[in-house]
VMD Tcl script that draws the C-alpha trace (Angstrom):
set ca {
  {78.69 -37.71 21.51}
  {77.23 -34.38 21.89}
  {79.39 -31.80 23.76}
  {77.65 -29.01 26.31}
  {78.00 -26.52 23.75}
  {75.77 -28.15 21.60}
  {73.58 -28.21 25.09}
  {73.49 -24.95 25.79}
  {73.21 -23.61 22.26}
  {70.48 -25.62 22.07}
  {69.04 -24.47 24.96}
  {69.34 -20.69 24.41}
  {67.69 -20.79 20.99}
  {64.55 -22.80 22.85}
  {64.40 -18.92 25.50}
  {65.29 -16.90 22.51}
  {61.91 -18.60 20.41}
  {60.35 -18.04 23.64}
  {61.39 -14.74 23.99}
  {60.23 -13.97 20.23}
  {56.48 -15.23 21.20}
  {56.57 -18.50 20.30}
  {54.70 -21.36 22.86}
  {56.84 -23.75 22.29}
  {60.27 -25.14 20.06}
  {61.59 -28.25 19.35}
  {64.91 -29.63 17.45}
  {65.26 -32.62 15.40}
  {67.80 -33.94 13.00}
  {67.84 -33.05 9.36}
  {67.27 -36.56 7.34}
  {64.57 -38.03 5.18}
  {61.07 -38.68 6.42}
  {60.71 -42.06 5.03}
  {56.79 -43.23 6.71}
  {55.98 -39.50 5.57}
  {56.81 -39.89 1.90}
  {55.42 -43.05 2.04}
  {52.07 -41.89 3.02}
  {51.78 -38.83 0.51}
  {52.36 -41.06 -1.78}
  {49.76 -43.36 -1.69}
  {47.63 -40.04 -0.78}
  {48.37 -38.26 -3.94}
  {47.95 -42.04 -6.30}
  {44.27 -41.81 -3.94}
  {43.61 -37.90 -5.87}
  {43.13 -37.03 -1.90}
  {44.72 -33.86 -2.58}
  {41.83 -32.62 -5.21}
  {43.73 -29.68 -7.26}
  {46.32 -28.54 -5.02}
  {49.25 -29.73 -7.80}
  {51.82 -28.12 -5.78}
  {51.59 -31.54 -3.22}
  {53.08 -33.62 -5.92}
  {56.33 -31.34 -6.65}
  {59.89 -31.57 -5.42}
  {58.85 -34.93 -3.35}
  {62.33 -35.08 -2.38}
  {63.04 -31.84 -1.16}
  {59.84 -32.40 0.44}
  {60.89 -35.18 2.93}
  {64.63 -34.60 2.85}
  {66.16 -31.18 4.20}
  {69.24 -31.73 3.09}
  {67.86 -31.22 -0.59}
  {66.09 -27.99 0.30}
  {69.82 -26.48 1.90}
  {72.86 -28.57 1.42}
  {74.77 -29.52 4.27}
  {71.14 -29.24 6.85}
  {72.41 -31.00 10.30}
  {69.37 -29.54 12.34}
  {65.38 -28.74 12.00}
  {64.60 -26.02 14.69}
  {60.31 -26.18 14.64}
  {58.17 -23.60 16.63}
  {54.77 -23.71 17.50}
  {52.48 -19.96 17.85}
  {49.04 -20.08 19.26}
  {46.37 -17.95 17.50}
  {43.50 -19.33 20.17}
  {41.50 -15.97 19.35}
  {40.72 -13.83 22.84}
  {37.18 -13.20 21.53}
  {35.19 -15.55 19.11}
  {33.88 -13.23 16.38}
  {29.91 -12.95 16.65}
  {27.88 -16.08 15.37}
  {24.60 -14.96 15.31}
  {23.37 -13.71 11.74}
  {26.33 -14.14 10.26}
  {29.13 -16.25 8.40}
  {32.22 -17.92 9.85}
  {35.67 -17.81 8.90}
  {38.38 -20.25 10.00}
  {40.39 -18.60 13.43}
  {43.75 -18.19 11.94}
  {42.07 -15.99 9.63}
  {40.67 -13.60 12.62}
  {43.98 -11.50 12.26}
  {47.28 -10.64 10.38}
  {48.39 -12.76 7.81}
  {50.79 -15.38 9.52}
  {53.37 -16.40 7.30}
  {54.45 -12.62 7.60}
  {54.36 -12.75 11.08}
  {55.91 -15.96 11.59}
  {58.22 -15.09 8.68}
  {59.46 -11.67 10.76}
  {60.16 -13.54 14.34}
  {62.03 -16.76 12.48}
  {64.17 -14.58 10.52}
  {64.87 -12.59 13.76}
  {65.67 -15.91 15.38}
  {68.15 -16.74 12.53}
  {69.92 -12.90 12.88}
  {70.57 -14.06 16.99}
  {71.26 -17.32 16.14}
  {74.23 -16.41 14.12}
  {75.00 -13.32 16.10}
  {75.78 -15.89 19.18}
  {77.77 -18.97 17.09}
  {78.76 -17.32 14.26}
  {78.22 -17.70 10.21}
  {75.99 -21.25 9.86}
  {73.60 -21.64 6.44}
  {70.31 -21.35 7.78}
  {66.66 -20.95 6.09}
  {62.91 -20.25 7.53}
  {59.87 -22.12 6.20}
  {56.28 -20.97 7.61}
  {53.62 -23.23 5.57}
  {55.38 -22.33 2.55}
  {57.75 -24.47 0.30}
  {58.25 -28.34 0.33}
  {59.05 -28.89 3.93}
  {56.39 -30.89 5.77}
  {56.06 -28.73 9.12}
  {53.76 -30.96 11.13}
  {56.10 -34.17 10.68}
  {58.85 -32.14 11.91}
  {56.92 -30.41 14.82}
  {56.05 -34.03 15.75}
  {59.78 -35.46 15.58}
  {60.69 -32.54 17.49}
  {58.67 -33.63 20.04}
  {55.86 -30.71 20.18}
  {52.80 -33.36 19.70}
  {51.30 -36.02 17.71}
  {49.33 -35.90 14.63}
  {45.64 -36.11 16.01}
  {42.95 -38.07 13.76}
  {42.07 -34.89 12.16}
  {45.71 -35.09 10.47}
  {46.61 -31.68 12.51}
  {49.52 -31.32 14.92}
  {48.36 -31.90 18.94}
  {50.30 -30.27 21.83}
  {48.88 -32.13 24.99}
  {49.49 -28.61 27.06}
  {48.95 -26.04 23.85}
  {46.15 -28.18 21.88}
  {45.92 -27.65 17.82}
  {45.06 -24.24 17.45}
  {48.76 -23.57 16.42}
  {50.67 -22.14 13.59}
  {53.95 -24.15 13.09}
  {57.45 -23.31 11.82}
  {60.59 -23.89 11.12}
  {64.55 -23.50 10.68}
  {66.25 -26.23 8.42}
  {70.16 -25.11 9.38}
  {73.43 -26.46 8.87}
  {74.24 -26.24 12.87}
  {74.42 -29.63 14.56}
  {72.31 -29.20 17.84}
  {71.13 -31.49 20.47}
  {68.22 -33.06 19.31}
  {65.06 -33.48 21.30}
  {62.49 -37.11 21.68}
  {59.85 -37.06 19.18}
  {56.14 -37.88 20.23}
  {55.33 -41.10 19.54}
  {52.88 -41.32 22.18}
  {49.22 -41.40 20.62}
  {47.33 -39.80 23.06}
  {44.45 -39.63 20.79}
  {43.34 -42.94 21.94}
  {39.83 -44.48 21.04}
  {38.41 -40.79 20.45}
  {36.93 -40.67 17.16}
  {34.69 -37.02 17.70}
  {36.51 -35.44 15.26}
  {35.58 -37.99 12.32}
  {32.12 -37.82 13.86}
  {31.72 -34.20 13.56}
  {33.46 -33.50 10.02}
  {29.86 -32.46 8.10}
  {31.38 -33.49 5.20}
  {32.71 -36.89 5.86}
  {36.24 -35.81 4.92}
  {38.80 -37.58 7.30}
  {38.18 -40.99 5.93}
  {40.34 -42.39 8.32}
  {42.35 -41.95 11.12}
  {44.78 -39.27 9.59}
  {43.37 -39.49 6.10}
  {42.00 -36.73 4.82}
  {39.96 -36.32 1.28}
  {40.71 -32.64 0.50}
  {38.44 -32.71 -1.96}
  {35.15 -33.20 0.82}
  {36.99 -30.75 3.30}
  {35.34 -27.66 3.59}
  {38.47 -25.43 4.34}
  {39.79 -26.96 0.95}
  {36.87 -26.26 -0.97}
  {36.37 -22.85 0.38}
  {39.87 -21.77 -0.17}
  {41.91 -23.94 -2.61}
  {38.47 -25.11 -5.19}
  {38.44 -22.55 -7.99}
  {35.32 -24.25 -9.32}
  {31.79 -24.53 -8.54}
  {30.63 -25.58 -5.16}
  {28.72 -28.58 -4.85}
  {24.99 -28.14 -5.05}
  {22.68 -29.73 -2.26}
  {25.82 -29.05 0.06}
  {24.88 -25.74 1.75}
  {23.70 -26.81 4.76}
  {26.73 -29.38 5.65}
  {29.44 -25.78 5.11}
  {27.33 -24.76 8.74}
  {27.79 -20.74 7.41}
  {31.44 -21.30 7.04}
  {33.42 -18.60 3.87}
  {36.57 -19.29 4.93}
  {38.08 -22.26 6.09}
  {36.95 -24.97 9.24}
  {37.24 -25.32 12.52}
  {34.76 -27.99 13.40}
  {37.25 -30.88 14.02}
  {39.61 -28.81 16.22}
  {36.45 -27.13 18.10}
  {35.19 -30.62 18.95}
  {38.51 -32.26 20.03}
  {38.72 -32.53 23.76}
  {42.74 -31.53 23.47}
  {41.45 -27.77 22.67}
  {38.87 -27.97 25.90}
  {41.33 -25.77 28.06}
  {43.00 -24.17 24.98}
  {44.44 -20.53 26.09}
  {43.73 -17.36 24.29}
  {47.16 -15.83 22.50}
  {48.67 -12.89 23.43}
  {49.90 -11.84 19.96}
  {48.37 -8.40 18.85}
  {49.06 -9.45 15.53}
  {46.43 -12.34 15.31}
  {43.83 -9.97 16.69}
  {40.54 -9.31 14.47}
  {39.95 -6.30 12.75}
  {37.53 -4.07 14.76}
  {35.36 -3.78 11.57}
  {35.81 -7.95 11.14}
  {33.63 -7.41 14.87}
  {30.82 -5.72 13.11}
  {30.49 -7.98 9.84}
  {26.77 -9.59 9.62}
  {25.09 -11.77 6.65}
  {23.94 -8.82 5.05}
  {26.92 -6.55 5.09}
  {29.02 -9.75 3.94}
  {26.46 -10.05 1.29}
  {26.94 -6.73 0.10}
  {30.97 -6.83 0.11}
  {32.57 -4.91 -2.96}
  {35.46 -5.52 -3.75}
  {37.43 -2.05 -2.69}
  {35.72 -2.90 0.86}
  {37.66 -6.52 0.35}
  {40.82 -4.90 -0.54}
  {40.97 -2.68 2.50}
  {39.17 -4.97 4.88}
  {41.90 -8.11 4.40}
  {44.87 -5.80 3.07}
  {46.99 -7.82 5.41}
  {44.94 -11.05 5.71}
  {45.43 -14.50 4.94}
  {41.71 -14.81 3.38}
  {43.12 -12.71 0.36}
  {44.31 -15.73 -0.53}
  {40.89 -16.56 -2.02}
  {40.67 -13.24 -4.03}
  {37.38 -10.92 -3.75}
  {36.14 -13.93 -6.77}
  {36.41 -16.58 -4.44}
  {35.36 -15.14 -1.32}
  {32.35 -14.01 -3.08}
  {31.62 -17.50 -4.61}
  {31.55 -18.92 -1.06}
  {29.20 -15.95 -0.01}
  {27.08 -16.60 -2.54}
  {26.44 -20.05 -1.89}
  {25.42 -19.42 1.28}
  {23.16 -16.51 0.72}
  {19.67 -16.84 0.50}
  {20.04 -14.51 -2.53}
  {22.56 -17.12 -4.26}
  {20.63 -20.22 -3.81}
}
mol new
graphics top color blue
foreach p $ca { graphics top sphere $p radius 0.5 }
foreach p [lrange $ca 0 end-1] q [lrange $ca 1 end] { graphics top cylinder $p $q radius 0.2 }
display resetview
C-alpha cells in the first residue's frame, strides 16, 4: 500500500513539470507493454514501417523499461504544446509540419527533463533515473496514455481531451516507486472517422494503423529515395512533415497557442515564399535551421521535396 510520501512526492514532481513548462504529467508503473508489442509486431511483419529499420531493434527494451535501466519502478511522461501563436503564411508558398516552426525539441525537452531529474534527486535523494524525448526504444505515446494524459486518436497520435494532439511527449523511466496515476482507456474518439477521410494519401488504413510508407510526413522526412511520381498534388505544398489529420480532428478545434519562446518561428521562416524556397542554397539552409528539427532531412532532402513541388522540378 502506498504511503503519503509516495503521495506527495508524486505530487510535487507533477508542480515542478509544471513549473518547467510542461501542460501536463502523468506517472505509470515501469512493466512490459504487452498489447503494444503485440501490435508492432504484426506492424513491422505488414512492412508498415517502410525503411525506418530502427522500429525493429531492441523490441524488448522497447516495451519493457526495466531493460532500458535496471531496477525502473516508475515512468514519469510529460506532455509540451507547440500549438504555434501564428500560422506561418500559406499563400504562395510551401508548408512545413508545426513542430518544425521553432527550436529543435528534443533539445528543449531534453534541457527541462534533465532539470526535472537534478530536483527530483535534490528533494529524495540519489535514485537511477534517465530522460527519453522521441529518442531511443521507449514507446512515449503508450506511456503518455497509461499515464493517463489521453488516448491514442485514429490518426495513431496521442489525444489530450483539454490539450488536443499538438503535443510533444516525454519521459522519465526511474527507479523511484511513485503513486501511479489511471490510464485513459476511455475512447473518446467515437464514430469520428475525419481524420482517415482527410489523409490525401490514404495512409491510416485503419483505425490506428498507419502505412508509413503512404504518409507524407514519412516520405518527406524519413524516404531517402525518389518521390512518387503523379503524387504532387495529394503532398497539398507540404516539404516537411503533415498536419492534415491533426488540423481536421475536432479535439484540436479549441487547441491553445504555447507560450514557449523556444517553439517560436524564425522571423526569416515569416518571410519564406515558393520562390525564395526554390532558390535555397545550402549555406542559407545551414544558417536558416542551425537549431531546427528539419535538419534532420539534410539540405539533399529538403531540396528533393522542394523540387517535387516546384513547377521547375516537375
Amino acid at each position: 500500500m502506498k504511503t503519503a510520501r509516495y503521495h506527495e512526492i508524486s505530487l510535487w514532481i507533477g508542480r515542478r513539470a509544471s513549473e518547467l513548462g510542461f501542460a501536463a504529467c502523468g506517472i505509470s508503473e515501469a512493466a512490459y507493454l504487452e498489447p503494444e508489442g503485440k501490435s508492432l509486431k504484426y506492424w513491422l511483419s505488414q512492412g508498415f514501417h517502410g525503411e525506418m529499420d530502427y522500429m525493429a531493434r531492441n523490441p524488448g527494451k522497447r516495451f519493457d523499461p526495466r531493460l532500458l535501466l535496471p531496477g525502473a519502478r516508475s515512468v514519469i511522461s510529460v506532455l509540451m504544446n507547440y500549438f504555434p501563436r501564428e500560422l506561418l503564411p500559406e499563400k504562395d508558398n510551401y508548408k512545413i509540419a508545426k513542430y518544425a516552426y521553432g527550436k529543435d525539441h528534443h533539445v528543449v525537452i531534453r534541457g527541462r527533463l534533465n532539470q526535472l531529474i537534478k530536483d527530483i534527486k535534490l528533494r529524495v535523494g540519489e535514485c537511477q533515473a534517465s530522460a527519453f524525448i522521441d529518442s531511443g526504444p521507449v514507446v512515449d505515446k503508450a506511456w503518455a496514455a497509461r499515464a493517463g494524459l489521453g488516448w491514442r486518436g485514429k490518426n495513431t497520435l496521442l489525444i489530450h481531451p483539454k490539450i488536443g494532439s499538438f503535443v510533444f511527449i516525454g519521459d522519465i523511466i526511474t527507479d523511484l516507486e511513485l503513486e501511479y496515476d489511471q490510464p485513459d482507456t476511455k475512447d473518446l474518439c467515437g464514430s469520428c472517422t475525419r481524420c482517415i477521410d482527410a489523409c490525401p494519401t490514404g495512409a491510416i488504413i485503419a483505425p490506428r494503423m498507419l502505412d508509413a510508407r503512404k504518409c507524407i510526413a514519412y516520405l518527406t522526412i524519413e524516404y531517402q529515395g525518389v518521390l512518387p511520381p503523379g503524387e504532387k498534388k495529394k503532398f497539398t505544398g507540404s516539404i516537411f512533415g503533415c498536419d492534415i489529420c491533426q488540423d481536421i480532428c475536432p479535439w484540436n478545434r479549441h487547441a491553445k497557442p504555447n507560450t514557449e519562446n523556444s517553439f517560436q518561428p524564425d522571423p526569416r521562416l515569416k518571410e519564406m515564399n515558393k520562390a525564395k524556397w526554390d532558390q535555397l542554397t545550402e549555406d542559407q539552409f545551414e544558417d536558416l535551421f542551425r537549431d531546427s528539427a528539419v535538419k534532420r532531412t539534410k539540405y539533399s532532402g529538403l531540396k528533393r521535396n522542394i523540387n517535387f513541388l516546384s513547377e521547375e522540378g516537375n
